[in-house]
C-alpha positions in Angstrom: 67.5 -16.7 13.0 68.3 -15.4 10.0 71.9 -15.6 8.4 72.4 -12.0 8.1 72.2 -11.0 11.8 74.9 -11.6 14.1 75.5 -14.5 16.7 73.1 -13.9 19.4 71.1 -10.7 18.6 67.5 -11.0 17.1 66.2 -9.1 14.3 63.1 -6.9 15.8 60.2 -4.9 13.3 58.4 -2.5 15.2 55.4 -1.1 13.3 54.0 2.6 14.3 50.7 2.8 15.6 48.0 2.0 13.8 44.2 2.3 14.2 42.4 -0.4 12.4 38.8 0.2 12.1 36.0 -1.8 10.3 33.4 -0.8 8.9 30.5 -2.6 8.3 26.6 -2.3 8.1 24.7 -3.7 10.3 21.5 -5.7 8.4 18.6 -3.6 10.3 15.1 -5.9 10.5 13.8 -3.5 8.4 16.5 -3.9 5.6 14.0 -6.1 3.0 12.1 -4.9 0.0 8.2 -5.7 0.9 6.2 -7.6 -1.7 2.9 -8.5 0.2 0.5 -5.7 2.2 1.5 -7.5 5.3 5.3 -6.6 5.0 4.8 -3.6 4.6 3.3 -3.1 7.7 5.7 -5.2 9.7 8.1 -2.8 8.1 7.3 0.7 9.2 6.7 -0.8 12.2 9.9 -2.0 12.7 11.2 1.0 11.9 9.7 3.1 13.9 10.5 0.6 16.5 7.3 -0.2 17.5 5.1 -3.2 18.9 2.1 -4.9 17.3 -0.3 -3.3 20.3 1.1 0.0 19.6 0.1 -0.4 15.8 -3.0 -1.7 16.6 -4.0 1.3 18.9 -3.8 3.2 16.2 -6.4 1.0 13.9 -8.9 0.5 16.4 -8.1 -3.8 16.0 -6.2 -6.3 18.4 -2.7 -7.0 18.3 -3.2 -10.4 16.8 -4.9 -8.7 14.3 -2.1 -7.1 13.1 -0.3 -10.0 13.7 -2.3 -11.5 11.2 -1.9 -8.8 9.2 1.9 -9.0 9.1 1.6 -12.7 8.3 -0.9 -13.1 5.5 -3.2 -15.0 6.9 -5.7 -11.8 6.9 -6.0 -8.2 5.4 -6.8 -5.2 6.5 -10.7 -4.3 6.1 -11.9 -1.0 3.6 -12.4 1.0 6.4 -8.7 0.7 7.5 -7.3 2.0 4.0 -7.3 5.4 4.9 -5.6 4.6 8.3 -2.9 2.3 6.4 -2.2 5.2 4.4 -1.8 7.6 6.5 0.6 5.1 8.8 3.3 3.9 5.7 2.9 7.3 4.2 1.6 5.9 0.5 -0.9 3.3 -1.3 1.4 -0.1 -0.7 -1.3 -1.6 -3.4 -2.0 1.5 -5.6 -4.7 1.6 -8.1 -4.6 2.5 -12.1 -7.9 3.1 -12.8 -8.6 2.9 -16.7 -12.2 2.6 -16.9 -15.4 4.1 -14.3 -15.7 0.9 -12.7 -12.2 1.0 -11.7 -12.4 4.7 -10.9 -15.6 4.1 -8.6 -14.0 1.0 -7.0 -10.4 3.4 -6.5 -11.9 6.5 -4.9 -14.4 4.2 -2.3 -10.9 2.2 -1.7 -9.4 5.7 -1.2 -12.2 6.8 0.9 -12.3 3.7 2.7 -15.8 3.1 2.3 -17.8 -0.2 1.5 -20.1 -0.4 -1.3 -23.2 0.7 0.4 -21.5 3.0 2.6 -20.3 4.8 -1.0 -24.0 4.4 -2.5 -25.6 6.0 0.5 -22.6 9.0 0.1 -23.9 9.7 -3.8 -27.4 8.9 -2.8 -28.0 6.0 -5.4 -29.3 2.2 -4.4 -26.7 0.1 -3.5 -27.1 -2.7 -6.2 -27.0 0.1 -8.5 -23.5 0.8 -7.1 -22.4 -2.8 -6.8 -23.5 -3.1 -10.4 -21.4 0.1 -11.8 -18.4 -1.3 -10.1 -18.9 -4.3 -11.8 -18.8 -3.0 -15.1 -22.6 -2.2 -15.7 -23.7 0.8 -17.7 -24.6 3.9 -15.7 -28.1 4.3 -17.7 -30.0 7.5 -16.1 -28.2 10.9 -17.2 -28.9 12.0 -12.9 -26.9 8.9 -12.1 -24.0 10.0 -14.5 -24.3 13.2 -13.1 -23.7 12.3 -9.6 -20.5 9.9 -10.6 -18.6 12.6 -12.4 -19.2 14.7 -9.6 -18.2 11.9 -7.2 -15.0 11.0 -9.1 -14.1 14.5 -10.2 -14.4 14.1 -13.9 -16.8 15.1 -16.7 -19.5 14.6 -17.4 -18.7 14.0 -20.6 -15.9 11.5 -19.9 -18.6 9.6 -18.0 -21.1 9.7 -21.2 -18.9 8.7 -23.9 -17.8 5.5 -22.3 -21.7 4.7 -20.8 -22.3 5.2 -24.7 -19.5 3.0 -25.7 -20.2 -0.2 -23.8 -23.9 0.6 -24.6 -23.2 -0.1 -27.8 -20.8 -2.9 -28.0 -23.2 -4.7 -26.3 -26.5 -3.6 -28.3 -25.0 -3.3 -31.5 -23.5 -6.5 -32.8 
């Protein structure tokens, strides 16, 4: 008891009502920044709260596929680009194309087509192909032709750097 109350009576606080409510956030399994291809996937689908077998309906593959996927161990194939795309709603590995090797190998990634897949499309041999997207020179003026058309640029952009690396290489 304290000294200041009177023999025998207690000193009582009463506090008014009060509604005590705390806030927090909840950590969702979807709250992480993704830094490989496969979380990304696990990801979105997380979010949208679904299962592997419903993701891999939508990809044509088995669910421990897209387990895989998810975990590293395996990525999707060139034909599922597109798909991929179209399910996290943009390029989780986009592409800065500099040069017409990287633009051929970009737009076929886009596209989701292999290499002889993207040949057959322009109508050109499929070495030829491998061999532009390696770096080669695009030699035959028809051949440049159908690669600016492909990519969507000119044909002049397509000539000056043919002409370029034709020369670095010839002219030493």
């Amino acid at each position: 008891m304290s000294p200041a109350c009177p023999q025998g009576q207690r000193r009582v606080a009463f506090l008014p009502f009060v509604r005590i409510s705390l806030n927090s956030l909840i950590p969702k399994p979807y709250d992480f920044e993704p830094k490989t291809l496969g979380e990304h996937i696990h990801k979105r689908r997380l979010y949208l709260g679904m299962l592997q077998a419903g993701v891999a309906s939508l990809f044509g593959v088995s669910p421990f596929t897209i387990g895989n996927w998810e975990n590293g161990i395996t990525k999707p194939g060139i034909h599922h680009i597109p798909t991929l795309i179209e399910f996290l709603g943009y390029d989780p590995e986009p592409q800065n194309p500099s040069t017409i090797a990287e633009y051929l190998a970009a737009k076929r990634r886009e596209l989701g087509w292999t290499q002889r897949t993207a040949a057959q499309g322009i109508g050109v041999d499929p070495c030829s192909w491998s061999s532009w997207e390696s770096g080669g020179t695009i030699l035959l003026l028809k051949h440049r032709r159908l690669v600016a058309s492909f990519l969507g640029l000119s044909e002049c952009e397509i000539h000056i750097e043919m002409r370029d690396k034709w020369n670095a290489l010839h002219w030493r």
